[in-house]
MIKOL-683034 format. One record per residue (C-alpha): residue in three letters; x, y, z. Coordinates in steps of 0.1 Angstrom, whole numbers, padded with zeros to 4 digits, always signed. Layout:
N
ALAXYZ/...
//
This chain:
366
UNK+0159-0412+0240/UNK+0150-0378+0226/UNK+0132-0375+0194/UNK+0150-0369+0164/UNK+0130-0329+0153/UNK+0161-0308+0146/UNK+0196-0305+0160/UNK+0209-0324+0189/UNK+0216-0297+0211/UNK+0180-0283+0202/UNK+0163-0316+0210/UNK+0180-0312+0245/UNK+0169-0279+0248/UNK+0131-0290+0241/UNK+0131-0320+0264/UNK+0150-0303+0293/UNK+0124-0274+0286/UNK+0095-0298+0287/UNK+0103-0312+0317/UNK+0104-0276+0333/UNK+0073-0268+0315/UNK+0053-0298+0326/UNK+0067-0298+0366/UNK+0091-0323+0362/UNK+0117-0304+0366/UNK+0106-0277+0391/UNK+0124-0242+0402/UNK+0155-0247+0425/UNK+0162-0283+0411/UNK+0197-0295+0399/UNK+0203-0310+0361/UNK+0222-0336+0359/UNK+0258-0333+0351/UNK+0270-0326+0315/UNK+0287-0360+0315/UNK+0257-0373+0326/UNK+0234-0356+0300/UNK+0257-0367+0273/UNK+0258-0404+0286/UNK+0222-0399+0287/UNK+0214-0391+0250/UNK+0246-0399+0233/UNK+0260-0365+0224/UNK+0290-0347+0235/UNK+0296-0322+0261/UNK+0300-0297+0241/UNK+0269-0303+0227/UNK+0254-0305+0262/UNK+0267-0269+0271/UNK+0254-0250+0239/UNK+0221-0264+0249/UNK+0220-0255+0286/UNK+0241-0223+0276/UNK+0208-0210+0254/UNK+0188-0218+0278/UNK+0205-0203+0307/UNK+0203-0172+0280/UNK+0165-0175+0277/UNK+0163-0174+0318/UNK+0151-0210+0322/UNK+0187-0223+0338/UNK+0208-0209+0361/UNK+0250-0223+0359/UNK+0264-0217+0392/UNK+0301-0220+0397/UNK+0312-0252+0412/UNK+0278-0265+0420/UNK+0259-0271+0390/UNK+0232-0261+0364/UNK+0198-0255+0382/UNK+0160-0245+0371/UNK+0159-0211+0376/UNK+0120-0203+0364/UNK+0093-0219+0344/UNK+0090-0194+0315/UNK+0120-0180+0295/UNK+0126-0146+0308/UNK+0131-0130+0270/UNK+0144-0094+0263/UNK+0116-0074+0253/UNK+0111-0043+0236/UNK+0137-0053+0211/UNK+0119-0035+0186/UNK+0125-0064+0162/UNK+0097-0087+0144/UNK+0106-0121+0125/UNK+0087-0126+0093/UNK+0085-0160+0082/UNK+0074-0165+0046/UNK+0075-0200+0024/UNK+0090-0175-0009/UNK+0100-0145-0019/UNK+0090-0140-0056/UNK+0067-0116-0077/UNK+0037-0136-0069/UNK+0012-0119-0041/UNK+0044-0118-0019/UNK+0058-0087-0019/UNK+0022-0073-0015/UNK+0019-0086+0018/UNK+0052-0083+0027/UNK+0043-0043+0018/UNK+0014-0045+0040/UNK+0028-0058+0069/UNK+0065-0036+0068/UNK+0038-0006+0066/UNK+0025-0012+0101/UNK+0056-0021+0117/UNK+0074+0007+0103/UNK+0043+0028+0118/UNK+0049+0014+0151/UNK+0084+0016+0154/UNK+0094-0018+0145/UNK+0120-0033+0124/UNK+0110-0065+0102/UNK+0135-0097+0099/UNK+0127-0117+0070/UNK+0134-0155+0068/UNK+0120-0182+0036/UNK+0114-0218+0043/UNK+0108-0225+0005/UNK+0077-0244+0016/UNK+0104-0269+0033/UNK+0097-0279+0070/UNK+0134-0281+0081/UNK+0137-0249+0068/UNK+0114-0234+0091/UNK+0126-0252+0122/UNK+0157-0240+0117/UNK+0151-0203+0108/UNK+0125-0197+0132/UNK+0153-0211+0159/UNK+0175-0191+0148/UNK+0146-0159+0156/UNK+0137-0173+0188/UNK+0175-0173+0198/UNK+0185-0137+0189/UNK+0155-0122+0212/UNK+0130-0111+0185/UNK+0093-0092+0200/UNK+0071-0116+0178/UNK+0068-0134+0147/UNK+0045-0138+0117/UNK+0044-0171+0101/UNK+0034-0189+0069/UNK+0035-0224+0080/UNK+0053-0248+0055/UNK+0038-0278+0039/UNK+0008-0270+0063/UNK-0016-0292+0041/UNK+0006-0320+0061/UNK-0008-0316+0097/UNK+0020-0297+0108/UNK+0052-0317+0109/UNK+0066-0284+0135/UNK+0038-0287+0159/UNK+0064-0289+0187/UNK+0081-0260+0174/UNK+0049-0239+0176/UNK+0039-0250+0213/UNK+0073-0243+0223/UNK+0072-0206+0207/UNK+0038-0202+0226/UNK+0053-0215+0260/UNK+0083-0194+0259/UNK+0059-0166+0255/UNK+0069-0152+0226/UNK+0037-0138+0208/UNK+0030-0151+0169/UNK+0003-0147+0143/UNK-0001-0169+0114/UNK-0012-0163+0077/UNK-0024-0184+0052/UNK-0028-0218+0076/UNK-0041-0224+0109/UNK-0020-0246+0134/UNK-0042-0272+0158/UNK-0019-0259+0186/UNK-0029-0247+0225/UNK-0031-0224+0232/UNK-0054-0213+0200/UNK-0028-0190+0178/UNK-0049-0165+0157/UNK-0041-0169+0115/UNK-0050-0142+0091/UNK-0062-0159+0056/UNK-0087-0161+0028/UNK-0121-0182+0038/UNK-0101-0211+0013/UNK-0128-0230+0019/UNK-0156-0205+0009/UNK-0139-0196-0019/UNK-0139-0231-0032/UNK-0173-0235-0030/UNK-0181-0203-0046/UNK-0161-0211-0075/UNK-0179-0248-0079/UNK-0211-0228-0081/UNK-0197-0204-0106/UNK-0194-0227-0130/UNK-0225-0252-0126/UNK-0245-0220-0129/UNK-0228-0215-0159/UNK-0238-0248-0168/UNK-0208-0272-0166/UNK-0213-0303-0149/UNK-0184-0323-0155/UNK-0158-0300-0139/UNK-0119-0311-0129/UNK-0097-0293-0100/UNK-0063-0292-0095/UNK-0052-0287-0063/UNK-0017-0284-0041/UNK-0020-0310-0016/UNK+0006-0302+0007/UNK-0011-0265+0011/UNK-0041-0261+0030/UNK-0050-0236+0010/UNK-0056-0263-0017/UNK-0070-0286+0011/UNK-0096-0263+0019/UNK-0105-0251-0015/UNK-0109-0285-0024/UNK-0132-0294+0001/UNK-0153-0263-0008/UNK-0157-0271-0044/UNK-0163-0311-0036/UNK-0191-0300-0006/UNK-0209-0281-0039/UNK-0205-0306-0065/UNK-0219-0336-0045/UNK-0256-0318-0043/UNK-0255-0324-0078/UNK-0261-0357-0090/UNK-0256-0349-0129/UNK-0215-0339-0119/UNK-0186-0353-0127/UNK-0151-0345-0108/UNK-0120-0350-0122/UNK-0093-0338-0099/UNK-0056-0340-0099/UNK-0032-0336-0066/UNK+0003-0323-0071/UNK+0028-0309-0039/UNK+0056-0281-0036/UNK+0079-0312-0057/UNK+0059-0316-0085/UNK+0058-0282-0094/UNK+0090-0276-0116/UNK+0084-0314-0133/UNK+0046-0298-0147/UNK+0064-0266-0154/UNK+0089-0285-0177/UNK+0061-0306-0192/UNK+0065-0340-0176/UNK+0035-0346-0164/UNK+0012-0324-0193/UNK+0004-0356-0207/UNK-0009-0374-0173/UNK-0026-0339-0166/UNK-0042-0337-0201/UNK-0059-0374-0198/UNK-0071-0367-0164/UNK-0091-0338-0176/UNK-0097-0345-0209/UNK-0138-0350-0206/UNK-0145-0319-0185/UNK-0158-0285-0197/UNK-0142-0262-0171/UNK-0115-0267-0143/UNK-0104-0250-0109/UNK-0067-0238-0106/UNK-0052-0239-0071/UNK-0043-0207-0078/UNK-0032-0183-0109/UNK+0005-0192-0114/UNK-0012-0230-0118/UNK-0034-0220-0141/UNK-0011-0201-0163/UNK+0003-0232-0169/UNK-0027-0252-0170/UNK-0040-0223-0200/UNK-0006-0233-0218/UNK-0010-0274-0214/UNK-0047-0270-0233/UNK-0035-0244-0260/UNK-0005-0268-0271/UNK-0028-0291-0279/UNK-0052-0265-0297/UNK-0076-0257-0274/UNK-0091-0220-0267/UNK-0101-0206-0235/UNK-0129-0206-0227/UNK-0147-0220-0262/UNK-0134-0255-0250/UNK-0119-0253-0219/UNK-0131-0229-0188/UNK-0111-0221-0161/UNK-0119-0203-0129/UNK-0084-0197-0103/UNK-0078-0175-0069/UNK-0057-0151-0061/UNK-0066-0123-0090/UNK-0029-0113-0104/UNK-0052-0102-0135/UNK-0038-0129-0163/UNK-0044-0119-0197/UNK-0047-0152-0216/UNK-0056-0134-0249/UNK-0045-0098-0253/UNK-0054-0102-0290/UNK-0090-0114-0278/UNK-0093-0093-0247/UNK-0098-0125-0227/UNK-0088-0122-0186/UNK-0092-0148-0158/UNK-0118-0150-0136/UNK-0107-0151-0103/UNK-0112-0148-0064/UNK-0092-0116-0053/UNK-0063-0127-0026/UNK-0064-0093+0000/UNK-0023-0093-0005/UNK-0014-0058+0009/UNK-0048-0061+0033/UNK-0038-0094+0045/UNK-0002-0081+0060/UNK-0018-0055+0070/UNK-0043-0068+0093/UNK-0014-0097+0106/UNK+0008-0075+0117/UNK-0015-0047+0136/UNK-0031-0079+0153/UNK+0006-0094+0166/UNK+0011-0057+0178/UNK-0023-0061+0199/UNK-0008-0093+0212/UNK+0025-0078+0220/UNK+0009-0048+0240/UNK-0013-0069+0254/UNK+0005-0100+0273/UNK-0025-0106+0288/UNK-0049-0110+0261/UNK-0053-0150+0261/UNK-0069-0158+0229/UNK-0077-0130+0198/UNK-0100-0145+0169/UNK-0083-0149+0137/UNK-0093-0130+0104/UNK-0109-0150+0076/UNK-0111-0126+0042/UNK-0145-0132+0023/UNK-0147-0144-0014/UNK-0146-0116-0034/UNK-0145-0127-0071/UNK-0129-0109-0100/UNK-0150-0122-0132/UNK-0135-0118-0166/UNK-0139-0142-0194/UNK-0124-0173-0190/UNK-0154-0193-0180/UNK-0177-0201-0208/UNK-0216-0204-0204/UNK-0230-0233-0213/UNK-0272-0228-0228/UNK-0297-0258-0223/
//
């Protein structure tokens, strides 16, 4: 029986493509018959034929009239030079988004290319289906932003199999524990929550809270950095809450201001996953009276430059996300990897902490 990852007619494709791929199946060997396929995993003929039909498409199978379906090659022999890039993003939105999206349709355009743009909506169905969708309509590479990558990739089969059909793919914002090694272009998450740990004991806060997306590694990673800083110091307290991609409307609307409010109601200053987070986080403390930073501190990444008093002149510290840079740099390093099929591995790009400091952390005198 065939795993259940997708489709039925794509779960045939990936195990008759595994078996080629791992010599099971080697060049100049028969299938078995559709009826026989279909007995096999419980799915029609039809079904059968759209999955042998792609993958006769691809170059992997060869149908020849009344004698069968045979392994024609071990690699999928895809149309190149299409001129045509996927871009796989989790949203769309006026966040740091359409930056990057800027920075990379800059490069491409420079090169000739023409982007495709896809959103997953940080849901892993989504982007097993839409970069299946890419890898069937002959694309020259792809740039992804893994979804839910804080969960150790739920896709990971979908990722080996875009490396073994040789299409080539950077990623941004996650790494993938895939081989071969796939380069990702991010910020140094974990750097930059350590940084912003230190920020804040040196301003003299010791009892510090974080809240963090959990089903991000970005959030992962900054975590880690902060807790890696805090634990030298014996006088700290942490006070951290965990929220994923579903909680974020239900602390939007308020439901869970109260849980959030007890949680972090004895520290002095607090890291925001990122900006949008600590908009809200800003709004939770003032409904219940209390000013930024006089009472409450808060440090956040990504530097969209949030006023939280224009009547006060008081911004947001925080740790500047490359946006523009970052697509940028993704895209002219999937170009190297196109024009270079040879080039087995290519280090990945981590952007250093580079930290915008405003006014929203207080210091604390001895």
């Amino acid at each position: 029986m065939i795993e259940s990852d997708g489709p039925k007619y794509i779960e045939l494709m990936e195990w008759i493509r595994s078996q080629i791929l791992s010599g099971h199946l080697i060049q100049g060997t028969k299938l078995p018959s559709e009826n026989e396929l279909g007995q096999k995993f419980s799915i029609s003929r039809q079904t059968v034929r759209q999955a042998t039909s792609v993958l006769e498409s691809e170059g992997l199978l060869e149908r020849r009239r009344g004698s069968g379906t045979y392994v024609l090659s071990a690699k999928s022999q895809y149309k190149k030079n299409t001129k045509n890039i996927g871009v796989v993003l989790t949203y769309i939105d006026d966040y740091i988004f359409p930056s990057i999206i800027k920075g990379i349709e800059k490069v491409l355009t420079q090169n000739d290319y023409f982007m495709q743009l896809a959103f997953t909506y940080n849901k892993t169905d989504k982007e097993y289906d839409v970069c299946n969708t890419f890898l069937q309509s002959n694309i020259d590479g792809l740039i992804i932003e893994p979804a839910k990558s804080g969960i150790p990739f739920v896709n990971q089969k979908l990722y080996r199999r875009i490396g073994d059909i040789g299409i080539p793919y950077i990623l941004i914002h996650a790494a993938a524990n895939v081989e071969p090694k796939v380069p990702s272009v991010c910020m140094d998450d974990y750097n930059c929550g350590e940084q912003a740990a230190q920020y804040l004991i040196e301003h003299g806060h010791c009892k510090i809270a974080g809240i963090f997306k959990a089903d991000d590694m970005q959030g992962q990673l900054r975590y880690s950095g902060a807790m890696n800083i805090l634990k030298k110091y014996d006088e700290c307290k942490a006070y951290t809450f965990w929220y994923t991609t579903e909680d974020i409307e239900d602390i939007k609307k308020g439901d869970l201001t109260q849980v959030i409010l007890n949680r972090f109601k004895d520290a002095t200053a607090i890291i925001c996953y990122n900006d949008q987070m600590a908009k809200t986080i800003i709004s939770m403390f003032k409904s219940i009276g209390k000013n930024i930073p006089e009472e409450i501190s808060i440090i956040s990444f990504d530097d969209l430059n949030v006023e939280i008093s224009s009547s006060e002149g008081i911004g947001l510290t925080s740790f500047v996300h490359p946006k523009e840079k970052l697509g940028i740099v993704a895209a002219k390093q999937l170009i190297q990897l196109i024009n270079n099929p040879q080039l087995k591995e290519m280090a990945g790009v981590k952007f250093a902490p580079k930290l915008a400091e405003r006014n929203s952390v207080r210091l604390i005198k001895n």
